[in-house]
N, C-alpha and C positions, 0 to 999 in steps of 0.2 A: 252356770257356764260362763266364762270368760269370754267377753265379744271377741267380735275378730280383727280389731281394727282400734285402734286412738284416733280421735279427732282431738286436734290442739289449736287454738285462735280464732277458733270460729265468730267469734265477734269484731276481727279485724276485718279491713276493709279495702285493703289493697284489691288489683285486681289478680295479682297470682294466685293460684291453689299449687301447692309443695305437696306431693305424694312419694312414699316412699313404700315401696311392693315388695321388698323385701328386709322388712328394718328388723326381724327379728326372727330367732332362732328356736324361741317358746318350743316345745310339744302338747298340747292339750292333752288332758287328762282321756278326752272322749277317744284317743290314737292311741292304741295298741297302748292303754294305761301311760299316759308319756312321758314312753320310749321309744325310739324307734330302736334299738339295739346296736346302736352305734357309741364308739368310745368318746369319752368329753371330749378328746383335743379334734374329734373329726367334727361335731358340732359346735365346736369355735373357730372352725374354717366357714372359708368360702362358699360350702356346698350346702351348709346350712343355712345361712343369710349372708346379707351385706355389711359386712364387716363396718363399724363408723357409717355408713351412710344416713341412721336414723339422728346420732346428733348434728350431721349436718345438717339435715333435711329441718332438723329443729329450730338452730341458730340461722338456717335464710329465711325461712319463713319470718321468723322475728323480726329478722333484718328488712326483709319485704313487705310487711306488716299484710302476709299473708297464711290464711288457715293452712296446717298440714296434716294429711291424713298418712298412718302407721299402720301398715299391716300388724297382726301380733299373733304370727303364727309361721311356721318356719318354711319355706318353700321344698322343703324335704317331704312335709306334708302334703300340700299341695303348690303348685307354683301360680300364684295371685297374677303373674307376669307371663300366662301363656291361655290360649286361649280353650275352651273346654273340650275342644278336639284334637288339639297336640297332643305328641307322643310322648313329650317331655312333662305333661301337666304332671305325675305322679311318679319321682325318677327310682332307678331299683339301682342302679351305677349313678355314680358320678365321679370324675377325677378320681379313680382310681379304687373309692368305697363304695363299697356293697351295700344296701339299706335295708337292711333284715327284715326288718317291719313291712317292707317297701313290695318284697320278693313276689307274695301271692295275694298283692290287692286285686279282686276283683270289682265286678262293673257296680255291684251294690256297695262294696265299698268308698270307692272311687265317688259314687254319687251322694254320699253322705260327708264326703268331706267339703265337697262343691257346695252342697247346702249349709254346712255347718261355719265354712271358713271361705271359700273364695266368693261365692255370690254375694255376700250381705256385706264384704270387702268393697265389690266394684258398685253395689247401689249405695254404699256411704258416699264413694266417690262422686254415682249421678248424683246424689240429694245436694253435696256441696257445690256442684257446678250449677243446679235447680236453684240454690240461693243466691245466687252471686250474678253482678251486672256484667256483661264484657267478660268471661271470665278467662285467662289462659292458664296452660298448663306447666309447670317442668316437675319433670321426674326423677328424681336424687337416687344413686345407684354407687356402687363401689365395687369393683374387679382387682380379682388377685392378679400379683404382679409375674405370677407363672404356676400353669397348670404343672400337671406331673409327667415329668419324660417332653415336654414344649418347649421352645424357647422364650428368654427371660423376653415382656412387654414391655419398651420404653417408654409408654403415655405416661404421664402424670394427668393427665385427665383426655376423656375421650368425648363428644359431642355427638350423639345419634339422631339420627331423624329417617323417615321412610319420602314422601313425596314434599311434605308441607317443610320448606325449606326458611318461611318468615322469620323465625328466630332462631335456627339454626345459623344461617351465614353471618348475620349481626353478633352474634355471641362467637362465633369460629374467631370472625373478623378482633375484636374487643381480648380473647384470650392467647393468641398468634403474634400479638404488639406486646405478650410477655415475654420478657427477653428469658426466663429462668425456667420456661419451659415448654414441654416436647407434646402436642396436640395430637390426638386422635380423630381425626375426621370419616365418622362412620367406624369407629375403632375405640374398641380393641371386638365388637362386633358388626353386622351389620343394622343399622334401625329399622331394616323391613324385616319385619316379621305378622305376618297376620294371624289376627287375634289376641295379640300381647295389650299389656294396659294401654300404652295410646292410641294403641290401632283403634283401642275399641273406644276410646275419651275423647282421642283429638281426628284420628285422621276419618274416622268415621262421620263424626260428628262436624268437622268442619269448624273447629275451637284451634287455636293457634297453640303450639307446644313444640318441648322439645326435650331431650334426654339427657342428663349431664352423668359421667361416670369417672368417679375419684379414683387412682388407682388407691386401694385398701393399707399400703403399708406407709401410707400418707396421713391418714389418719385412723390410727391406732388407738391415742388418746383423747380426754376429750376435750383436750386445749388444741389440739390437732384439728380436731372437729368443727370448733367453733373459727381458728382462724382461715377455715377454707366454705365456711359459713357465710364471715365476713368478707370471703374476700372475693367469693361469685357472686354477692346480691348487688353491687353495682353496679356488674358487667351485664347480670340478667336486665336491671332495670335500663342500665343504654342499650340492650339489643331491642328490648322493648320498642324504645321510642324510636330507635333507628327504622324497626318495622314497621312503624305503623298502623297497627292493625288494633 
């Protein structure tokens, strides 16, 4: 069985940890033989994963000579980024697609994918904050740049956060002094959600964090990927020090 998760840098030493909770679209073979019974082009959307977000989450971590952990299972299966009691953890819709597979999970099903893909997910992620000194978090994400029947989203990148605002204002502050582009603050969602990965990483825990979200037709490629890689690990590392913490 294929883990559920990549850890990559784990011998570096910065003090970020780079998570990325939706970098992939996989089906495991152990889900409805995987399939979920949807068409290629719907699982090279949005509803399957985060489009580019896992090379980015690649290239900062490098950049921040910090570990990153990779989901590697598609949040169609289960969503890694909602908490075990959400209504969204196992979606049967989404943006417009039905998820065949999806239709008539039930509660045993449902708990064997929890066991199989999202718990051993979120203890990879305890184990790497358990290694690590001072450790903070950001979370690399990517949003389509318009749902179906919505209006088009102008972010080019959006900054989430629910209470713990330490390195969200510092990196708001550091990405709003870019003249070429249009800021999401708490956007293109809201950062509170309870139960989601930082809820349960950072704001639970009392670990400083915070959510960055590329819009996805930003980076498509993955030279796309790597120059928006390079081109937040600065800004993370001045919000960093701007905060303090």
């Amino acid at each position: 069985m294929t883990p559920a998760y990549h850890l990559e840098g784990e011998d570096r030493r910065g003090r970020w940890i780079v998570t990325c909770d939706h970098a992939s679209n996989r089906v495991p073979t152990e889900v409805a033989g995987g399939n979920l019974g949807l068409p290629p082009a719907d699982m090279a959307r949005h509803i399957a994963y985060d489009v580019g977000a896992a090379g980015v989450a690649r290239t900062l971590a490098s950049a921040l000579d910090a570990p990153v952990i990779l989901s590697d299972f598609s949040r169609l299966v289960i969503d890694p980024n909602r908490g075990e009691d959400d209504p969204t953890l196992c979606m049967k819709i989404y943006d417009g697609s039905i998820i065949p597979a999806n239709r008539h999970v039930d509660a045993a099903k449902l708990e064997r994918r929890l066991d199989l893909y999202h718990r051993p997910y979120h203890r990879g992620i305890e184990q790497l904050i358990a290694s690590r000194t001072a450790p903070v978090i950001v979370a690399v994400h990517s949003f389509t740049p318009q749902f179906v029947g919505r209006p088009p989203r102008p972010w080019h990148v959006g900054v989430l956060y629910a209470g713990d605002t330490r390195l969200a204002y510092p990196l708001l502050a550091r990405l709003n002094a870019e003249s070429d582009l249009c800021i999401g603050d708490n956007q293109p969602y809201s950062g509170h959600l309870p139960g989601d990965a930082l809820d349960r990483h950072g704001v639970q825990t009392g670990l400083p964090h915070v959510l960055v979200e590329v819009r996805n037709d930003l980076i498509e490629t993955p030279a796309q990927q790597r120059a928006w890689g390079l081109r937040l690990a600065p800004m993370l590392d001045a919000a960093l020090a701007n905060a303090e913490v």
